[in-house]
C-alpha positions as CSV (number, residue, x, y, z in Angstrom):
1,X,0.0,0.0,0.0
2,X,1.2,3.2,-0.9
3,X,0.3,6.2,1.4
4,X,0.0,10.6,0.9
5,X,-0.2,12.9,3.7
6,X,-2.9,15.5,4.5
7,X,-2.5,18.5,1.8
8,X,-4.6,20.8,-0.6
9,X,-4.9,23.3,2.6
10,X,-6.2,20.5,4.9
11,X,-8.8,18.8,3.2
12,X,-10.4,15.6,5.5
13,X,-11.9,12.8,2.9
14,X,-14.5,10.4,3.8
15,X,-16.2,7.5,2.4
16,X,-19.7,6.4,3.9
17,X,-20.2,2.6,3.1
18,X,-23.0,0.1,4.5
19,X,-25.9,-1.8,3.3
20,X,-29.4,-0.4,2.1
21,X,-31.1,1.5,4.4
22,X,-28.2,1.6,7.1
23,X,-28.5,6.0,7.5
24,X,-25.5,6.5,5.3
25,X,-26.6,9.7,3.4
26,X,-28.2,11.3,6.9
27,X,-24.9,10.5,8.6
28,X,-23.0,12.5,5.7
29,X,-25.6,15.4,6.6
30,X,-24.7,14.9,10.4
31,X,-21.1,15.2,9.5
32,X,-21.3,18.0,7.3
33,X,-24.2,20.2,9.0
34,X,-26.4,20.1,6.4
35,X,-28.8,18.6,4.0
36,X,-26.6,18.1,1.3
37,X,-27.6,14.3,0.8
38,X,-31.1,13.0,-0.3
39,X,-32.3,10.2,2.5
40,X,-34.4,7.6,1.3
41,X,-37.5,7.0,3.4
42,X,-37.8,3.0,5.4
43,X,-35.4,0.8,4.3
44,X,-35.4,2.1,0.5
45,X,-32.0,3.8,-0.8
46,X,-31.8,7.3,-1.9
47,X,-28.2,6.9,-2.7
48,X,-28.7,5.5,-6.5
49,X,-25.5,6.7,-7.4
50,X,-22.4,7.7,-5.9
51,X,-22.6,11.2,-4.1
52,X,-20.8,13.9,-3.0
53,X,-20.8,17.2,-0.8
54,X,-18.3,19.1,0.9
55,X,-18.2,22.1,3.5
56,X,-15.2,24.2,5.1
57,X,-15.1,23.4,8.9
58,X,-12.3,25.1,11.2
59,X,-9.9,25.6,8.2
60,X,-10.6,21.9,7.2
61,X,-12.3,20.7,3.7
62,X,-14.6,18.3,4.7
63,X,-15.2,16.1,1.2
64,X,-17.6,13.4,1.9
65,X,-18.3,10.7,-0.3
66,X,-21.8,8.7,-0.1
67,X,-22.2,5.1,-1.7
68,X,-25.2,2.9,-2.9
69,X,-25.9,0.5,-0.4
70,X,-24.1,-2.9,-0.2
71,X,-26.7,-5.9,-0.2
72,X,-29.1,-4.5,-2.2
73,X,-31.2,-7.0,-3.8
74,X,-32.7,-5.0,-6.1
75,X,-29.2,-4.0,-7.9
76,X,-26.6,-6.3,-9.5
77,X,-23.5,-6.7,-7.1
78,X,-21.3,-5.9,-10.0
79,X,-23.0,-2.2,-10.2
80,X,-23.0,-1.6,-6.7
81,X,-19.5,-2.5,-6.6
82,X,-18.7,0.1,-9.7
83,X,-20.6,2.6,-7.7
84,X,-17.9,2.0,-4.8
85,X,-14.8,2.4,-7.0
86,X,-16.1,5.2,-8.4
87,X,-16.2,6.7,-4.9
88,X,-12.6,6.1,-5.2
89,X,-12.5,8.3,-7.6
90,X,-14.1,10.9,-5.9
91,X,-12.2,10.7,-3.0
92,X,-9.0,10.6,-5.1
93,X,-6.0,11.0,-4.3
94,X,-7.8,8.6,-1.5
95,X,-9.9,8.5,1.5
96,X,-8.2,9.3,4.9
97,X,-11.5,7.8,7.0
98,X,-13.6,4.7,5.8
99,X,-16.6,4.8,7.5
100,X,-18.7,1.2,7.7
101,X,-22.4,2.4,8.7
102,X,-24.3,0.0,10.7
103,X,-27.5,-0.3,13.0
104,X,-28.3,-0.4,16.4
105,X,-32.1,-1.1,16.1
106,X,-30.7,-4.5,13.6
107,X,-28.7,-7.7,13.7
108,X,-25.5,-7.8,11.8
109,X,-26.5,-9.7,8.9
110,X,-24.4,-12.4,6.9
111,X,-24.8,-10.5,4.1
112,X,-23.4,-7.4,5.6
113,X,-20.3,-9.8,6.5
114,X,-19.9,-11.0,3.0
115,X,-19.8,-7.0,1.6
116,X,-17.2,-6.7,4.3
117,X,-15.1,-9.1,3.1
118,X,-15.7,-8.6,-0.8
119,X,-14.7,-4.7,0.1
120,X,-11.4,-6.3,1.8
121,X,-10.6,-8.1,-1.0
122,X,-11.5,-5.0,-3.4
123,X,-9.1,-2.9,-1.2
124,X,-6.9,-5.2,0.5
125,X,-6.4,-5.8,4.3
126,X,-4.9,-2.5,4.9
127,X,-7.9,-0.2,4.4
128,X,-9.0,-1.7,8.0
129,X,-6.4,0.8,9.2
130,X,-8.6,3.6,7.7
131,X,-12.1,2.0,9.0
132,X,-14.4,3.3,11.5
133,X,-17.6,1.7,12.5
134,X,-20.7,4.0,12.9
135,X,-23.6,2.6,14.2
136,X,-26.9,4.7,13.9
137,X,-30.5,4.5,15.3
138,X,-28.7,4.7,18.9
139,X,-32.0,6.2,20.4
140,X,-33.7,2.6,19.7
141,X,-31.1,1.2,22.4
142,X,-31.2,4.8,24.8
143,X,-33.1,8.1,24.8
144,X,-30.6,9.7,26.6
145,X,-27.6,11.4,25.1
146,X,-25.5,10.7,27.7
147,X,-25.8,7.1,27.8
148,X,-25.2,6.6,24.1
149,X,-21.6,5.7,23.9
150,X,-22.0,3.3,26.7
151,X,-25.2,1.4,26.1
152,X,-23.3,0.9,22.8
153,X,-20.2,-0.8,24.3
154,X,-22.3,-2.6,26.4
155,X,-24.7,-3.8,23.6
156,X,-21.3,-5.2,21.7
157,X,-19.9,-6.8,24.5
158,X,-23.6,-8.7,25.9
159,X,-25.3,-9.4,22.2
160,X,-22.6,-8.7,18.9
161,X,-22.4,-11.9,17.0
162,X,-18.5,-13.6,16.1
163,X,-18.9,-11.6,12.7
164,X,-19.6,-8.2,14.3
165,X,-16.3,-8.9,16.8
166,X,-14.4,-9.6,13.5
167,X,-15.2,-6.6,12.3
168,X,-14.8,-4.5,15.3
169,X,-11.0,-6.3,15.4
170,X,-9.9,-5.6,12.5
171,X,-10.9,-1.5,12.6
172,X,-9.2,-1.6,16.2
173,X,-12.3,-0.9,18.6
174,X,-13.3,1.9,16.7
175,X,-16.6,2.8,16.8
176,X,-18.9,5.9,17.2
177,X,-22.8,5.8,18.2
178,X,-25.0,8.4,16.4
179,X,-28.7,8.9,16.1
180,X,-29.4,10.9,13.1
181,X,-33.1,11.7,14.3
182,X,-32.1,13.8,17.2
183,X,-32.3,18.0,17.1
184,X,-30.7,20.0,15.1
185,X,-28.3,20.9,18.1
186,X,-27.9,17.5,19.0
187,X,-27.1,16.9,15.7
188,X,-24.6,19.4,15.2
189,X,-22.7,18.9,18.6
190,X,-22.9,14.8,17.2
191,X,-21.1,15.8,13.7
192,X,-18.2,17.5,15.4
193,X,-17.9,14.8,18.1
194,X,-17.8,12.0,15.4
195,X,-15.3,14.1,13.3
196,X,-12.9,14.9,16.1
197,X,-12.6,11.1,16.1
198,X,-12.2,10.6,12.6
199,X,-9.1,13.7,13.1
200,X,-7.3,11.5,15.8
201,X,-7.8,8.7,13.5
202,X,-5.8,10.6,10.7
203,X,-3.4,11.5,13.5
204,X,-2.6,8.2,14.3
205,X,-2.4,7.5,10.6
206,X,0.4,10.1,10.2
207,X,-2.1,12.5,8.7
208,X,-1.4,9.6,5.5
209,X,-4.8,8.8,2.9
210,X,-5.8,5.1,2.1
211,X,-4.3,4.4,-1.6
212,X,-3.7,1.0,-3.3
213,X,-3.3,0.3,-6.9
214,X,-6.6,0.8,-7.4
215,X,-6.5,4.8,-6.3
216,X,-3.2,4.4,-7.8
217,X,-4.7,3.8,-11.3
218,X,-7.6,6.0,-10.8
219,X,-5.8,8.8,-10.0
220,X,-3.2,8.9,-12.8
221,X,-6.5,9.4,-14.9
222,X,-8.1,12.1,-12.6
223,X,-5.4,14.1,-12.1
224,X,-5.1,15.2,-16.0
225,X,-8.6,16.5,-15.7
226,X,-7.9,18.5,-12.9
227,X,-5.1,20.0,-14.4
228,X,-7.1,20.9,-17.6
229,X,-9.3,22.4,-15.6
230,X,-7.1,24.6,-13.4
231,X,-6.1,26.1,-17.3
232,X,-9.1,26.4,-18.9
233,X,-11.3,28.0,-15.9
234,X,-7.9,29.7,-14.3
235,X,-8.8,27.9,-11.3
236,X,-7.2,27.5,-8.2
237,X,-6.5,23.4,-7.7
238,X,-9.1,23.0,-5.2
239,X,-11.7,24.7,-7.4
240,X,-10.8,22.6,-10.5
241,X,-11.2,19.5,-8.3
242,X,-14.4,20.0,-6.7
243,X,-15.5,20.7,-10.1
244,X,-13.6,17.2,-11.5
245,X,-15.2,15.3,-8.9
246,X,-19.0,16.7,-9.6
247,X,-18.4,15.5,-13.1
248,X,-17.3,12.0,-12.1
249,X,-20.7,11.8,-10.0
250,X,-22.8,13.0,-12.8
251,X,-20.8,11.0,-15.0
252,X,-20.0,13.9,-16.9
253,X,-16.9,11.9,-17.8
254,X,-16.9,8.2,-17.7
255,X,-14.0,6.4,-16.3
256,X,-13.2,3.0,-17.9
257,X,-13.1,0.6,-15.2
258,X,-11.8,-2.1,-17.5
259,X,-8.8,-0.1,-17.4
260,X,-8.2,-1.2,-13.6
261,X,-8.3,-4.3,-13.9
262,X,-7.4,-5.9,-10.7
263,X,-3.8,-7.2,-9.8
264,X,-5.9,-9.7,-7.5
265,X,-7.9,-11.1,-10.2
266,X,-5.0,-12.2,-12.7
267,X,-3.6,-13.6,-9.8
268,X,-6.3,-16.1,-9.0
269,X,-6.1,-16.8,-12.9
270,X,-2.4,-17.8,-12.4
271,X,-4.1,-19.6,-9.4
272,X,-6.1,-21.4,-11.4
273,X,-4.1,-22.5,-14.0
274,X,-1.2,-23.8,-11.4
275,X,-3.8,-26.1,-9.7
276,X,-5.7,-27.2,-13.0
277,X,-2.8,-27.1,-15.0
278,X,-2.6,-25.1,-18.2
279,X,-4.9,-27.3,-19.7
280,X,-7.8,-25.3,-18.2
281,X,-7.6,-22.8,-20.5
282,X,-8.6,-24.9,-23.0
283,X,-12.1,-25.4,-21.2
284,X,-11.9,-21.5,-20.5
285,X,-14.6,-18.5,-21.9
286,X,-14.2,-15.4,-20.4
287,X,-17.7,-13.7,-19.1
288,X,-17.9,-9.8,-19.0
289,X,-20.9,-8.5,-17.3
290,X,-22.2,-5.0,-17.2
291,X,-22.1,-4.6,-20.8
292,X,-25.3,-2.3,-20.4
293,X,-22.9,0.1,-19.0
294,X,-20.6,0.5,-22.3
295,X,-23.5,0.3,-24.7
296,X,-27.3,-0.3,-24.7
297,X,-28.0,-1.7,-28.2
298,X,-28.1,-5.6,-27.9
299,X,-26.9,-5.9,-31.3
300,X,-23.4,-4.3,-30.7
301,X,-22.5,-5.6,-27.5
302,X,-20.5,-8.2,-28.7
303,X,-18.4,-5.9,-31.4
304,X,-18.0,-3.0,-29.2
305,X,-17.0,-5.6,-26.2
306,X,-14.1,-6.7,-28.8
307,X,-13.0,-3.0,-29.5
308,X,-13.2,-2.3,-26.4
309,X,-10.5,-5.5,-25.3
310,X,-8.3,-4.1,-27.6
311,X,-7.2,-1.3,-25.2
312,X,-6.9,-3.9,-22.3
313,X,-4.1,-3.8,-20.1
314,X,-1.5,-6.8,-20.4
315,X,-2.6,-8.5,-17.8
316,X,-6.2,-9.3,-19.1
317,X,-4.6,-9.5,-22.5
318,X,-2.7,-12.6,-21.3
319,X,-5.4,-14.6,-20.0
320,X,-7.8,-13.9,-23.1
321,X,-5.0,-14.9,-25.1
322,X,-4.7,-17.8,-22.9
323,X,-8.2,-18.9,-23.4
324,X,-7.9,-18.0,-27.4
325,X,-10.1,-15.1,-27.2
326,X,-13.7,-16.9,-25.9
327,X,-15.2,-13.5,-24.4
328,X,-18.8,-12.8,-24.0
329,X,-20.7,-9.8,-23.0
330,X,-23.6,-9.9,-20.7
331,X,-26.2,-7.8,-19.7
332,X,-27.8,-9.5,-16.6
333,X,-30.7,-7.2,-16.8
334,X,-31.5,-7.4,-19.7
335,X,-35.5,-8.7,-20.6
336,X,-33.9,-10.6,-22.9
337,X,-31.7,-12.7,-20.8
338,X,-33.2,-15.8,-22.3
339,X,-31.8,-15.0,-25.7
340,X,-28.4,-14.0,-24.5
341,X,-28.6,-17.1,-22.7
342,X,-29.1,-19.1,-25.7
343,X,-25.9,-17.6,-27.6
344,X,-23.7,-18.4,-24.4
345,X,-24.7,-22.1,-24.8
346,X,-24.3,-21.8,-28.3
347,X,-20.0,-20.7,-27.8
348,X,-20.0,-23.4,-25.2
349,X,-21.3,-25.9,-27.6
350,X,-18.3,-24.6,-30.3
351,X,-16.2,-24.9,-27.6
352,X,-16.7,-28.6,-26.5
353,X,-17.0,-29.8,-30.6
354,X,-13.3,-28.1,-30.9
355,X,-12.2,-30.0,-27.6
């Protein structure tokens, strides 16, 4: 992992992740003062899309980054997961506070604990030393704001399940207890409690950002459009990447996530080919999905997939080479799944008369 230090005049950046429903964007307006984020009513998501708001506090830029939820049912996981690297983005050069949103008023789910350990993976194990814990609807457990911080502790101790202690291990006992339906005051004097933690967490950091090759990647990209616009708008850097950041969220300009194609995931190909032998290859068709995303006119998926490969870094190069170029382009929801369906059998049925 590769680390930066606290600059652009002190900016603080934060990354709100948790499932559907958790209080995610009303946390980001805790944390910020305002009502910069749409909040979904129940248990549905108004976080469709990455988000972002920021606000000057003390001399500090407070940048917050808000994320679809994680387990949503309703949304493929490879979307939701897109959603979440673009916050990367956002937060580029990186985030210096991860924050993991969870509920009192609810029991750690197992799907909460598998997004937990698909985000490890995604990031590797060193992002725990950036993760906080958060747990909101604290006035289900205690009406009063004294007691908060301790009825939580003594919640986790008495009733968190072996998943929830993992979790609570690996970000170091750090966790906050907020209830995001409290006054205004309350609410205010919670925001600044919650982000003097997050400052001693950068502290302890060494005032250092998450990065991994992933930001890495990301950021060699982002930082070209920042530049372009600090010339073209005479802006100060700041300026130009507030602006940079607002067209990443509106998708004003599309990043091409092929382009980071994980280090992890050509490993476990090597992986696979060491325990299978070479051989495998030979059985091997390569499935993209999210091909809705690069073009919605079923007839061209396939071609523009192909173009699209062409610009591929080595690494993915390699293993379509390996598998002698068996790619397919899928669209999982699509109404016409069945037909797509139908012309996957029909490359695996080549594929087995050819071996």
């Amino acid at each position: 992992m590769s680390t930066g230090t606290l600059d652009d005049k002190d900016e603080c950046r934060v990354v709100l992740l948790g499932k559907t429903g958790a209080g995610k964007s009303s946390l980001g307006n805790t944390l910020l003062g305002r009502e910069a984020f749409k909040v979904g009513l129940g248990l549905s998501s108004g976080t469709e899309k990455c988000q972002f708001a920021d606000t000057l506090i003390e001399g500090v830029n407070l940048a917050v980054v808000d994320t679809p939820g994680l387990c949503d049912t309703h949304r493929p996981e490879q979307e939701v997961l897109r959603e979440v690297a673009k916050s990367v983005a956002v937060a580029e050069p990186g985030p210096h506070v991860i924050l993991m949103v969870l509920r009192c008023d609810g029991r750690f789910t197992a799907e909460e604990y598998t997004a937990y350990i698909t985000l490890k993976a995604m990031f590797g194990d060193d992002f725990c030393k950036f993760l906080f814990l958060v747990f909101v609807g604290i006035d289900q457990v205690t009406g009063n704001p004294d007691e908060r911080q301790s009825a939580l502790e003594s919640m986790i101790h008495e009733k968190s399940p072996p998943t929830l202690q993992e979790l609570i291990f690996d970000s170091s006992g750090r966790y906050f207890a907020v209830d995001n339906k409290a006054q205004p005051v309350d609410r205010r004097q919670q925001g600044k409690d919650l982000l003097s933690r997050i400052q001693k967490l950068i502290q302890r950091n060494g005032d250092r950002y998450f990065s991994n090759k992933l930001c890495e990647d990301i950021g060699r990209d982002v930082e070209p459009m920042i530049q372009r616009r600090m010339q073209q708008d005479n802006a100060t850097r700041a300026d130009a990447t507030r602006a940079v950041r607002q067209d990443i969220v509106k998708e004003k300009v599309v990043l091409d996530i092929l382009k980071y194609w994980a280090k992890e995931e050509y490993e476990a190909f090597c992986t696979l080919k060491t325990f299978f032998g070479p051989s495998v290859c030979d059985f091997s068709i390569v499935i993209f999905v999210g091909i809705d995303q690069i073009t919605s006119k079923p007839d061209e998926r396939q071609a523009v997939l192909k173009e699209m490969l062409k610009k591929a870094p080595e690494t993915l190069q390699e293993i379509l080479s390996d598998c002698s170029h068996r790619c397919f382009g899928v669209d999982n929801r699509a109404e016409y799944r069945k037909s797509q369906a139908e012309e996957l059998r029909g490359m695996i049925k080549v594929s087995e008369l050819l071996f």
